[in-house]
N, C-alpha and C positions, 0 to 999 in steps of 0.2 A: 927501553921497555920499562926499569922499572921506575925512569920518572915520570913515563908517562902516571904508569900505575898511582904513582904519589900523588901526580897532576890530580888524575882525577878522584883520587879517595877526597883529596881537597874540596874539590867541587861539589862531591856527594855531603862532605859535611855540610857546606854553604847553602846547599836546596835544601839538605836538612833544618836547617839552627833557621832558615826563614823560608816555611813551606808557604806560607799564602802566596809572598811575594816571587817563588818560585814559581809557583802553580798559575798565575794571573803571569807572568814572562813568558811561560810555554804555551799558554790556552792559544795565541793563537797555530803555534805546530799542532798540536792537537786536535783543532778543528780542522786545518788539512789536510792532515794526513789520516784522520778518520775520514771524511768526506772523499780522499784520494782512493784511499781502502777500499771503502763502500762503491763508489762510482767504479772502478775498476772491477770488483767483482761482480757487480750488477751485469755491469756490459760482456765481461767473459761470460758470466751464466745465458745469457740473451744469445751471445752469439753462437755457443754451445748449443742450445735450443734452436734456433733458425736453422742451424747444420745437420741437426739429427732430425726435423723436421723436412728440409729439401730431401734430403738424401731415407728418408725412411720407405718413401714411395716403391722402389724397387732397388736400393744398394747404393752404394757409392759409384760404381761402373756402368749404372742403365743410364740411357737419355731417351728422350722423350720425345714424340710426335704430334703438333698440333694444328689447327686449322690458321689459330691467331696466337703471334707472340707476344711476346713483350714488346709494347710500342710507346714510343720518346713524345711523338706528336701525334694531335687531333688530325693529320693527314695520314699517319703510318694506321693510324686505328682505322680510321674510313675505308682507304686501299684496302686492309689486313679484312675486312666484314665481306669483301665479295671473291675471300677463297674459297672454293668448295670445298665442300665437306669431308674430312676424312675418314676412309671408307674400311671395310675389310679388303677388297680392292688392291688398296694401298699396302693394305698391312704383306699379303701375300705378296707382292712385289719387294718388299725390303727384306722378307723371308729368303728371297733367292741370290742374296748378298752372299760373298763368301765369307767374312768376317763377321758377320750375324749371328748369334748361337738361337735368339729367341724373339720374338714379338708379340707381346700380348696387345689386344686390342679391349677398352676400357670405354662402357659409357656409363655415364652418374646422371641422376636426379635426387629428389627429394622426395619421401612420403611418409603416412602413417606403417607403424608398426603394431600389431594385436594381439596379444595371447588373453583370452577367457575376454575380462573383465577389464586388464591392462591394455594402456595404450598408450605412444609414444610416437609424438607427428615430428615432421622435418627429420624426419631419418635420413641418411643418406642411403643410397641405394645405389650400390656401385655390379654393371655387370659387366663379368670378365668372359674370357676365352679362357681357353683350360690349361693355357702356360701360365697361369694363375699360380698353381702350384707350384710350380720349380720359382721361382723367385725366392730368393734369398731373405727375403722378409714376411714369407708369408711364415704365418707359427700359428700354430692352433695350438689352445691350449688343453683341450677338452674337445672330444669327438674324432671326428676327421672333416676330411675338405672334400668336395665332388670327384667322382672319377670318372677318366678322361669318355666312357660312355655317358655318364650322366650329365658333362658338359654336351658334347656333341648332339644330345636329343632334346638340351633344353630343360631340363624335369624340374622340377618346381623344390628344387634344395636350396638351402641357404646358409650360410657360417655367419653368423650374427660378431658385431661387436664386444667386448667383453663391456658395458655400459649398459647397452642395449639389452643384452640380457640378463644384466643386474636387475634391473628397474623393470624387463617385465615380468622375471619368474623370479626372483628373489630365492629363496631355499630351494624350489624345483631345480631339479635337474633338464635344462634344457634339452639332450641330444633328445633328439625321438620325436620330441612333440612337435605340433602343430602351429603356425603364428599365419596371420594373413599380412600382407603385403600389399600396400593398396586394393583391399578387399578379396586378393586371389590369396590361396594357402600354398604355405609351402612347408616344406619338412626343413628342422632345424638338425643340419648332420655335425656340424660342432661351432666351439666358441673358441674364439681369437684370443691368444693371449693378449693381456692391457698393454697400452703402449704410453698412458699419461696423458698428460693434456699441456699444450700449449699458450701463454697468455691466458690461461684461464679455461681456453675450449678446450674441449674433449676429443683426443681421437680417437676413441673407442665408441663411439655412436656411430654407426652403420653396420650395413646387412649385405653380403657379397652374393650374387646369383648371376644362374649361367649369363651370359649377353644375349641367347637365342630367345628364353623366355624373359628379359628384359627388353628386347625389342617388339614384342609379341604384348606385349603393356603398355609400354611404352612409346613405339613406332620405329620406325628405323631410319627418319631422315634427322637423327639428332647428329651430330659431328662426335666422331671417336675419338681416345686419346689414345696412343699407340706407345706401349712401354717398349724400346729395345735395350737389350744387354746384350756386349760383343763375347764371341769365344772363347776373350781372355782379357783382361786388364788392360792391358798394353796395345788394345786396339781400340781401344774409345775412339778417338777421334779418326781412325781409319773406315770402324764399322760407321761414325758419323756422315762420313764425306762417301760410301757408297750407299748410305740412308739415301741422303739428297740424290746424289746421280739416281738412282733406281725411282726415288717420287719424279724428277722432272722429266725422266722417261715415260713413265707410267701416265702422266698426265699431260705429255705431246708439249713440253713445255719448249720455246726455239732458244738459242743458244741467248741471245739479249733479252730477254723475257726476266723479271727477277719472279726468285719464289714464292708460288701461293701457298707455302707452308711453314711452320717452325719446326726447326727443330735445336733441342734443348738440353743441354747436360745438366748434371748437381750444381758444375762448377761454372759455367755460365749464368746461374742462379747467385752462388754463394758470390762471385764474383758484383754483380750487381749490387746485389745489397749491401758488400764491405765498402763500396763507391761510395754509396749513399748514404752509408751512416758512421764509414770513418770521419768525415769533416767533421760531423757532429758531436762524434765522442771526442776528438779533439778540443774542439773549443771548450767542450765542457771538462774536460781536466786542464784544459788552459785557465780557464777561470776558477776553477776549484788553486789550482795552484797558488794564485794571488796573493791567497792567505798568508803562505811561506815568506814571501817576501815579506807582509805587513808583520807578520811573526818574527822575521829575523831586524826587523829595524827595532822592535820592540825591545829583542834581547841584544841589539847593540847600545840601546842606550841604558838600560840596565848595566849591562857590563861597564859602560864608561862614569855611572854612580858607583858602582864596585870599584876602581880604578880607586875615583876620590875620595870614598870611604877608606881606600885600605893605601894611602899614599904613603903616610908612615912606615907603614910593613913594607911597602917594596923600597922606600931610602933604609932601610935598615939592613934589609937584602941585598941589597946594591951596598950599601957600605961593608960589607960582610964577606963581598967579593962574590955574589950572583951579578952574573952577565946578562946583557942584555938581550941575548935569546932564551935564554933562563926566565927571566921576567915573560915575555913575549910566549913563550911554550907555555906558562903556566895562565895565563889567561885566556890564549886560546884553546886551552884543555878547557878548560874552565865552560869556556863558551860551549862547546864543543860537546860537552857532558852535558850540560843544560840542554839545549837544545836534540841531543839526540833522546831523552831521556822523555820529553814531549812528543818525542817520532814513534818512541815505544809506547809509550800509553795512548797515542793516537791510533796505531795501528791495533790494539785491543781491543778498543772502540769502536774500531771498523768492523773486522770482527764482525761484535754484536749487531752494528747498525746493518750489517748485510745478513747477516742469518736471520735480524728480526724480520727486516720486509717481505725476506723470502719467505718466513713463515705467515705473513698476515696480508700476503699479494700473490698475484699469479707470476713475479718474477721473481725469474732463479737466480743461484748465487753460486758462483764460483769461487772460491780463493785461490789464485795463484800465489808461487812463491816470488818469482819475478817483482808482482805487487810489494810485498812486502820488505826485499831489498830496497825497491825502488822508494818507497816511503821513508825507510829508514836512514838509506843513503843520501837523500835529497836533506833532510834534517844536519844531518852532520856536513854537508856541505852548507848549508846556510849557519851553522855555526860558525863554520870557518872563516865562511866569507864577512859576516857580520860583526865576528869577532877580531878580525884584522886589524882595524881603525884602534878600537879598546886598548887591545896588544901592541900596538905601537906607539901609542901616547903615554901607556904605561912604560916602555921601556925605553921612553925618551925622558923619562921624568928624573930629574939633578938628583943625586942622593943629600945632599947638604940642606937644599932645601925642601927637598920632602919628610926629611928627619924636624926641619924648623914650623912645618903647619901645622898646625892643630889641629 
């Protein structure tokens, strides 16, 4: 340990007494291992983001029911347009599952929103059933939510967006008052805590009302989307698998017949998209990596001007009775220190480069620690590696005639 320690006080003086020519050896660790930095915490922030986005809809443990899934081919899409539609129907059918605790049934459009003077188009406009409440994501933050009469008879109530009713009442206090909703009025009984936005959108624009008087506006041969959550964690996929049996019941489906429905969990979501865009972020730290390499040949030939600059000192060393792992230690310290010491000031870089985007883009930023080992230990292994060749021509070198060059 403490020759190492010596090793590197050595090497610290050597980047010292010649910082440009340090600084232009490391530049390129530093570029990739700040671009490593950066591109890793981009992508943890993203992926952060896509998870709390799938899974914000109704929990971690709901899945979902729809007419059309997610389809691979221009055939699977075709087939998936002539499922009927799903209905309340269905919803009460999966209700009498045993492993079922809830089903909300969910349909959305778009429209204007009104209070006075203000107004705010492409709303979304989501109406629920009145298991609305019990979800584990619903939060108001201000007021309350419909109850379960005022679902049941349809009343013309509404939980706005926290967005939405920034931008139409500003300093008013919304609970109480009036907003029209595509021209029909409804009572605003509270506001949704923010939830933020994604990529830049906003999930807090929208206005939640009953489904009865959303079909009474709306119509009712739109297709439902049906939220289920099982009795307990531990039965997702069992309340999944009595979902289906209960719809191809319900809908006289024969045993060869495949399903004219989807249904959908967080994690068959979350799972698609890690498909789809692991490959991606691979190649792109595949390619960011590059640098490392072109970084470490840089500092091995540096090191091997080091070697011929400093020949005299190591025959002086070697005639003095330093060995030839002696010599060979102290140059791949050398490397070693160099090159980790561009890993460090690369990953402070990164750092900044991921906090700035995140501040001046709609992508987040995460830092892991993971990242940051991995930066740092990638660096010191490309010292090693690079400084091996340096470290062994040096401690191959004659002491006689290293002492005789000039």
């Amino acid at each position: 340990m403490h020759q190492f320690l010596e090793s590197a006080g050595i090497a610290l003086s050597a980047i010292w007494a010649n910082k440009l020519r340090s600084l232009l050896t490391v530049l390129g660790n530093i570029v990739a291992v700040t671009s490593i930095i950066a591109v890793v915490s981009l992508v943890q922030g993203l992926n952060s983001s896509v998870k709390d986005a799938i899974q914000s809809g109704a929990g971690a443990d709901a899945f979902t029911v729809t007419r059309v899934g997610l389809t691979r081919t221009d055939d699977d899409l075709l087939r998936s347009q002539s499922n009927p539609r799903v209905s309340l129907d269905d919803a009460a059918a999966i209700r009498r599952s045993p492993s079922v605790a809830l089903v909300m049934a969910q349909g959305g459009t778009s429209a204007q929103v009104k209070f006075r003077e203000q107004s705010q188009d492409s709303v979304s406009i989501q109406g629920v059933t009145k298991e609305y409440v019990n979800l584990p994501t619903t939060n108001v933050e201000r007021g309350r939510v419909p109850t379960s009469t005022e679902f049941d008879a349809g009343r013309h109530v509404t939980v706005l967006g926290w967005d939405t009713a920034d931008r139409l009442f500003g300093d008013i206090d919304p609970v109480g008052k009036i907003v029209t909703i595509n021209g029909i009025r409804f009572e605003v009984l509270g506001i949704a805590a923010r939830k933020g936005s994604i990529f830049g959108v906003s999930q807090d624009e929208f206005a939640v009302i009953p489904l009865d008087a959303f079909q009474r506006m709306f119509g009712t041969r739109q297709s439902l989307q049906l939220t289920v959550r099982p009795r307990d964690p531990s039965l997702v996929q069992t309340a999944m698998d009595e979902t289906t049996v209960a719809l191809r019941v319900e809908r006289r489906l024969r045993p060869k017949q495949p399903d004219n429905f989807a249904v959908m969990s967080s994690d068959t979501l979350l799972d698609i998209y890690n498909s789809a865009t692991q490959g991606i972020f691979a190649v792109l730290i595949g390619v960011v990596s590059l640098s490392l390499v072109v970084g470490g040949i840089v500092i091995m030939n540096i090191m091997l001007m080091v070697v011929t600059e400093r020949t005299r000192e190591i025959g002086l060393r070697k005639s003095l009775g330093a060995r030839r792992r002696d010599i060979m230690w102290q140059i791949l310290t050398e490397s070693i220190t160099l090159s980790t010491f561009g890993g460090l000031t690369g990953t402070v870089f990164g750092f900044l480069v991921a906090w700035g985007i995140s501040k001046v883009s709609p992508l987040p930023a995460i830092v892991e620690p993971w990242s940051v080992m991995l930066g740092i230990s990638m660096t010191a292994f490309v010292g090693l590696f690079f400084g091996l060749y340096p470290a062994m021509q040096a401690a191959a070198l004659d002491p006689i005639e290293a002492l005789r060059r000039e």
